[in-house]
PyMOL commands that place a pseudoatom at each C-alpha (Angstrom):
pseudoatom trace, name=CA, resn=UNK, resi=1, chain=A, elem=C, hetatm=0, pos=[10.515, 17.947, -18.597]
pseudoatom trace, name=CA, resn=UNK, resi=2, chain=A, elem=C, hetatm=0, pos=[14.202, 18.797, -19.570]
pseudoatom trace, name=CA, resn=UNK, resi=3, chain=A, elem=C, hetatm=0, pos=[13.786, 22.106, -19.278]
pseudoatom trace, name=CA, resn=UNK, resi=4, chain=A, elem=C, hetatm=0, pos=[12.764, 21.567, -15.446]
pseudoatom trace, name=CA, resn=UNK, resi=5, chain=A, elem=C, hetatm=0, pos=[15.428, 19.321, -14.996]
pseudoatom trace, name=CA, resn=UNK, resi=6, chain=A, elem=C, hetatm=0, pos=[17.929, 21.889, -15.691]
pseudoatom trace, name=CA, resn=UNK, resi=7, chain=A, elem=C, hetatm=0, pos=[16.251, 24.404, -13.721]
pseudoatom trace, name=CA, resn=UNK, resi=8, chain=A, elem=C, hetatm=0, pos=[16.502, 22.539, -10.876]
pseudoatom trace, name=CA, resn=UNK, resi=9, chain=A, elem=C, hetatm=0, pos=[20.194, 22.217, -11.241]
pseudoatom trace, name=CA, resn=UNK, resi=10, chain=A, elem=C, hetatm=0, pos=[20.878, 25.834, -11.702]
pseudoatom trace, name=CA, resn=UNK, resi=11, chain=A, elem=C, hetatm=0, pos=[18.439, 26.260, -8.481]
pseudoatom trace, name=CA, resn=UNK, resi=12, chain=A, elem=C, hetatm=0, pos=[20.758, 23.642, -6.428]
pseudoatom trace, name=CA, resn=UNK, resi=13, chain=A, elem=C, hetatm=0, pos=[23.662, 25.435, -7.916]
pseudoatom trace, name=CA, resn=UNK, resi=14, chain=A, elem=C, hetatm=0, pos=[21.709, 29.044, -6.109]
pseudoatom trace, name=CA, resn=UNK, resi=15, chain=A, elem=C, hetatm=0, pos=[20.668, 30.264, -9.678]
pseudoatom trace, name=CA, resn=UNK, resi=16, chain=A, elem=C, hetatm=0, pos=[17.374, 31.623, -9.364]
pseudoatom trace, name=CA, resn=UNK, resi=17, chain=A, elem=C, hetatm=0, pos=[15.058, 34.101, -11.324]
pseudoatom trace, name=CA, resn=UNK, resi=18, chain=A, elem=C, hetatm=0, pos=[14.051, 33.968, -14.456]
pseudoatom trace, name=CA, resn=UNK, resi=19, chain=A, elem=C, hetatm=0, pos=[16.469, 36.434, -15.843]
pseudoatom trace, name=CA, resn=UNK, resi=20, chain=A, elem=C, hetatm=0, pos=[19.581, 34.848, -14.495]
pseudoatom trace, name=CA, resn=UNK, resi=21, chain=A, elem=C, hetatm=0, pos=[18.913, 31.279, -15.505]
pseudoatom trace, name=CA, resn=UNK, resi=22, chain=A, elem=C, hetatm=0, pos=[18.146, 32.807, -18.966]
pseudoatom trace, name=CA, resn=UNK, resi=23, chain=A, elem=C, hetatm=0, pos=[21.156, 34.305, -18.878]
pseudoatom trace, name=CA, resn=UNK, resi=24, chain=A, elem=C, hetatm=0, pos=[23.084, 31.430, -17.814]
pseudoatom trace, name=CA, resn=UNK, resi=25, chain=A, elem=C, hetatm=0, pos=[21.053, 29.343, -20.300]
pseudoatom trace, name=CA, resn=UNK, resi=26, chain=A, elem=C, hetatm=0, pos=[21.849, 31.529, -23.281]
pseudoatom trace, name=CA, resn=UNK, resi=27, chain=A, elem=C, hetatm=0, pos=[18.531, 32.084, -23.793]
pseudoatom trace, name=CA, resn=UNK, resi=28, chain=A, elem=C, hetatm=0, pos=[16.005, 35.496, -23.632]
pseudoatom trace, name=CA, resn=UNK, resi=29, chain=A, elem=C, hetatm=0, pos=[13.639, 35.589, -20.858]
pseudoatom trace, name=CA, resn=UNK, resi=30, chain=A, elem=C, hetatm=0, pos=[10.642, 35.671, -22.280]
pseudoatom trace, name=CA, resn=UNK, resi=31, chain=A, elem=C, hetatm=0, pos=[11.418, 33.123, -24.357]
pseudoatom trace, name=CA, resn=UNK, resi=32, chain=A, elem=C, hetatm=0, pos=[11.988, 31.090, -20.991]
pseudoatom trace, name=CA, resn=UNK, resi=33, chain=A, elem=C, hetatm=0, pos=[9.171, 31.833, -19.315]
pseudoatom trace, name=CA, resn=UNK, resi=34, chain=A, elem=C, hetatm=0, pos=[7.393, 31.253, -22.637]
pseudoatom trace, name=CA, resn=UNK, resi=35, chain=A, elem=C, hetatm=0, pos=[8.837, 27.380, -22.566]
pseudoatom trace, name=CA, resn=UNK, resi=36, chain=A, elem=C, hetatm=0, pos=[7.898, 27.069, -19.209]
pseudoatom trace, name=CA, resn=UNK, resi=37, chain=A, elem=C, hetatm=0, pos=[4.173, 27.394, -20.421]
pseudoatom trace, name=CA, resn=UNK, resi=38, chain=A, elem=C, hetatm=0, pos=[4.626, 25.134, -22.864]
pseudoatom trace, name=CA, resn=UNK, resi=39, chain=A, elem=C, hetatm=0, pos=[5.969, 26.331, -26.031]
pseudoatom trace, name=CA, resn=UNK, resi=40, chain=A, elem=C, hetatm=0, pos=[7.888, 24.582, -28.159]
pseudoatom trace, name=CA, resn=UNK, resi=41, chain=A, elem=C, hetatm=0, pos=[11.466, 24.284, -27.152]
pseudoatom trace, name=CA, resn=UNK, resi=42, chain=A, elem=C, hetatm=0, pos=[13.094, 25.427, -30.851]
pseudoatom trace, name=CA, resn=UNK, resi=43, chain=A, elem=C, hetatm=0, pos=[16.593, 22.801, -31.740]
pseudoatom trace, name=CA, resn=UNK, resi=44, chain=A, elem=C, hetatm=0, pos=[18.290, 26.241, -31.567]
pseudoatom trace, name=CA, resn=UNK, resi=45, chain=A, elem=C, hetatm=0, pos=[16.973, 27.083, -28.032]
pseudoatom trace, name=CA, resn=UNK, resi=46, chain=A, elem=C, hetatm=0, pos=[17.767, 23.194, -26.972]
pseudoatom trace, name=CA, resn=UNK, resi=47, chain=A, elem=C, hetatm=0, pos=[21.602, 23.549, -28.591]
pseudoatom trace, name=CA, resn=UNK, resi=48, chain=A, elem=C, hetatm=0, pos=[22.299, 26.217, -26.124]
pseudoatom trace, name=CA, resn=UNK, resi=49, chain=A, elem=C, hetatm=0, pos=[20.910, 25.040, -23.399]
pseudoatom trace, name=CA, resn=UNK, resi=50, chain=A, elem=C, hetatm=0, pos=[22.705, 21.980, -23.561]
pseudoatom trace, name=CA, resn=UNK, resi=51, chain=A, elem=C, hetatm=0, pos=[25.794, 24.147, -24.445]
pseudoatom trace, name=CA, resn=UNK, resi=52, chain=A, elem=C, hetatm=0, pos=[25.722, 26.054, -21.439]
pseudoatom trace, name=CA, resn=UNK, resi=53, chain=A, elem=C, hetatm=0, pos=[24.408, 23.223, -18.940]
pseudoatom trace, name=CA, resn=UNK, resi=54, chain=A, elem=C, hetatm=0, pos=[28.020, 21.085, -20.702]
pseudoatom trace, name=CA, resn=UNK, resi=55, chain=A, elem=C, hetatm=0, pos=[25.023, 18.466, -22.044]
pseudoatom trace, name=CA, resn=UNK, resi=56, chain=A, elem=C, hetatm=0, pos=[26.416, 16.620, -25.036]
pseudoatom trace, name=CA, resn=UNK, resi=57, chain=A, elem=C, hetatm=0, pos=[24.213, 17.396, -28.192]
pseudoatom trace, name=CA, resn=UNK, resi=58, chain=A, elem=C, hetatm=0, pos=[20.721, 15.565, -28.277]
pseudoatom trace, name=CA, resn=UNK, resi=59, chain=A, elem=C, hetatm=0, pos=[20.260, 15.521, -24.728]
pseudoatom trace, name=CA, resn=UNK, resi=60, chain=A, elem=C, hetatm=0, pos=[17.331, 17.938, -24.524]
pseudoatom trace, name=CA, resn=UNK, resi=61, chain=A, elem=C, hetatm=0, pos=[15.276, 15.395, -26.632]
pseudoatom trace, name=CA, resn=UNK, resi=62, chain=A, elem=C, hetatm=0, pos=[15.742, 12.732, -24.527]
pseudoatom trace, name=CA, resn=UNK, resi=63, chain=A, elem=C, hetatm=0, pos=[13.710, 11.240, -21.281]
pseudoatom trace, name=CA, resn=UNK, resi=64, chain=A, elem=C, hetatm=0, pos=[15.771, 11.905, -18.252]
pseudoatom trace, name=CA, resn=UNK, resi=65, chain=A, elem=C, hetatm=0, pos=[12.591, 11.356, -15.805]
pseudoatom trace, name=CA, resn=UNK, resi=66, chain=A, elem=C, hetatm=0, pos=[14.132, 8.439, -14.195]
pseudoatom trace, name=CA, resn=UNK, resi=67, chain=A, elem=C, hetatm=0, pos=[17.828, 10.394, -13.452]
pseudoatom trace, name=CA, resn=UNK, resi=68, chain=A, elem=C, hetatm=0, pos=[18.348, 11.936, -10.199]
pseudoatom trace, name=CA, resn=UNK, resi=69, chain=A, elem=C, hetatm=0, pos=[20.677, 15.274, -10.194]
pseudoatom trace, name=CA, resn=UNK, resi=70, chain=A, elem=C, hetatm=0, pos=[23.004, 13.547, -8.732]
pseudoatom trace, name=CA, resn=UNK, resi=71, chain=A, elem=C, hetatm=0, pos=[23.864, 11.821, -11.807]
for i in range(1, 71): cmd.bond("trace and resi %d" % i, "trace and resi %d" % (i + 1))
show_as sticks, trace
zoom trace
């Protein structure tokens, strides 16, 4: 749900394709794409994406359903 989160942001921000967002998001695309189908989102994988989105630590593991992005 996170994940989705984000990538809405970086689509809002005109970041789009799975390659850039990786890129911006620190992480490999297939390992993206992978996430997006459900795989487990490794505490590694998380770290950086909050890194690179300017998340504080933990925030990945959170519920952030009821946030807007204007938040």
């Amino acid at each position: 749900m996170n994940l989705r989160f984000v990538l809405d942001e970086l689509a809002n921000e005109g970041i789009t394709g799975a390659v850039t967002r990786a890129s911006v998001l620190g992480v490999d695309d297939r390992e993206l794409l992978a996430m997006l189908r459900g795989k487990y989102i490794s505490n590694e994988a998380a770290r950086e994406i909050e890194w690179a989105m300017q998340r504080r630590e933990g925030w990945m593991d959170e519920d952030h359903r009821r946030e807007s992005l204007d938040n």
